[in-house]
Residue, then its C-alpha position, 0 to 999 in steps of 0.5 A: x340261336x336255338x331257332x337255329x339248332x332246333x331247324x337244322x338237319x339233323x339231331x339238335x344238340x342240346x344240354x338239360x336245362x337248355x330249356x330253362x337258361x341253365x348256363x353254367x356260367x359259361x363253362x360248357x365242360x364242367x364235367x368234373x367239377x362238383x359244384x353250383x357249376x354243373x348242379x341243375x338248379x330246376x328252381x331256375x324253371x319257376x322263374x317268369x323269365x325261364x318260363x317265357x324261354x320255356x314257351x319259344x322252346x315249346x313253340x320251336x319244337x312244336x314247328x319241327x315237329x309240324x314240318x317234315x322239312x325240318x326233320x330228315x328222316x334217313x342219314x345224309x351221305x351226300x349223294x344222289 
C-alpha cells in the first residue's frame, strides 16, 4: 500500500509518523482528542521493526525521486 500512494500521480498523502507505524489505533480523525490517541509517540522510530519500515519509506522515496514518470511535473486536466 504505501508503494502504491508514493508511485501514484500526483502529491502522496501521508500523516507524520506514517514513516514509523504511528497508527493511532485505527482512528484516522482524532483531531479532537487530546490523548495517547493523536500524540506522536517519536520513541516509536527507535524500535527495530519502525526502522525496517523507515528504510522501505526511504527506498520508496528515493525510486520516486530517481524516475521522472512517477513524478508529473504539471497539474493533469485530462486533456490533449
Amino acid at each position: 500500500m504505501l508503494a502504491t500512494v508514493l508511485f501514484a500521480n500526483g502529491t502522496p498523502m501521508l500523516l507524520g509518523g506514517d514513516e514509523f507505524g504511528r497508527t493511532q489505533g485505527g482512528n484516522n480523525n482524532p483531531y479532537c482528542q487530546d490523548n495517547d490517541v493523536s500524540w506522536c509517540h517519536w520513541n516509536l522510530a527507535e524500535t527495530d521493526e519502525n526502522r525496517e519500515l523507515q528504510r522501505f519509506f526511504a527506498k520508496l522515496i528515493a525510486i520516486r525521486q530517481q524516475h521522472t514518470a512517477l513524478r508529473v511535473g504539471h497539474f493533469l486536466h485530462g486533456e490533449d
